[in-house]
N, C-alpha and C positions, 0 to 999 in steps of 0.2 A: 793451637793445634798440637795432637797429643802423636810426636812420632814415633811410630813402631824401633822397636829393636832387632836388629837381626839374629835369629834364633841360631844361625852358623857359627856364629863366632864360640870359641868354644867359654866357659864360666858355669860354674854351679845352678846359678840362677836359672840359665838357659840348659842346661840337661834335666833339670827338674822340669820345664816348659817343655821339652821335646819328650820329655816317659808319658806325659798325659795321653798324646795320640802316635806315638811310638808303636810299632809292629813288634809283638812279644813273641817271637819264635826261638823254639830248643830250648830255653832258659838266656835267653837273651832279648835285651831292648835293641834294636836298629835304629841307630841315630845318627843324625849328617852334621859333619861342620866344614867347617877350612880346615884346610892344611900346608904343613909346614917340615918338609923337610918326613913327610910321613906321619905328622903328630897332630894333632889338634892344635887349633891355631888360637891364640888369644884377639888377634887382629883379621881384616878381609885379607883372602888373598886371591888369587886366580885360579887358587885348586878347589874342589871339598872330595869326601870321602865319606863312605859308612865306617862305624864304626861300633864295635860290640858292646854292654852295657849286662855284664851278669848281677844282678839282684841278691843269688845267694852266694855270692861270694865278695861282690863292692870291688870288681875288675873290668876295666877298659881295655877291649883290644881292637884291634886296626881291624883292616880287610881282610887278610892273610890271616887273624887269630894270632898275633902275634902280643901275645901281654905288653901293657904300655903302663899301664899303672895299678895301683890299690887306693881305695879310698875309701872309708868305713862308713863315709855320708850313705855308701848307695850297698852297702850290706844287712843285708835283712838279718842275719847274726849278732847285729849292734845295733837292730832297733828299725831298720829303713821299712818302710811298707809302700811296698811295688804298687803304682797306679794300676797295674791289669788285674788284682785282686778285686777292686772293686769297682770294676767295668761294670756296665749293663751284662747284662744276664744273656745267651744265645735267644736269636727273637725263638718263637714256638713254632714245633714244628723242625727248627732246626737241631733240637736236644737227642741224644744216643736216646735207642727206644729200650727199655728194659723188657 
């Protein structure tokens, strides 16, 4: 029997699992994990948090917007390609009318 991972615990792995169906608002992914002292937790803890995912920049910030890291895996400057690029299209009917 093939056990699930917990998508909270914070790893590469699993931020890449959470941009799939990730809320892409303002230039940010919305992504939940544990936390630890405010940070993203590598382990469960009794907290989680959202926390912010810019694309064109490969920056992590808390709830508050508070920069927590840089990482080039998630900068589209160094190669990254955002999963909401190549989302399904607006269904019809939902498209700006020109």
């Amino acid at each position: 029997m093939k056990v699930e991972r917990d998508l909270k615990v914070f790893s590469h792995e699993n931020v890449l699992e959470q941009l799939k169906t990730a809320a892409f608002r303002n230039g940010y992914y919305i992504l939940e994990f544990y936390t630890e002292e405010g940070k993203p937790s590598k382990h469960p803890t009794d907290t989680t948090a959202q926390f912010y995912l810019s694309p064109s920049g490969g920056t992590l910030r808390d709830s508050n917007f508070n920069l927590l890291f840089y990482d080039s895996r998630y900068d589209t400057y160094r190669g990254f390609k955002p999963p909401h690029l190549s989302r399904a299209k607006p269904e019809e009917g939902n498209e700006r009318q020109s």
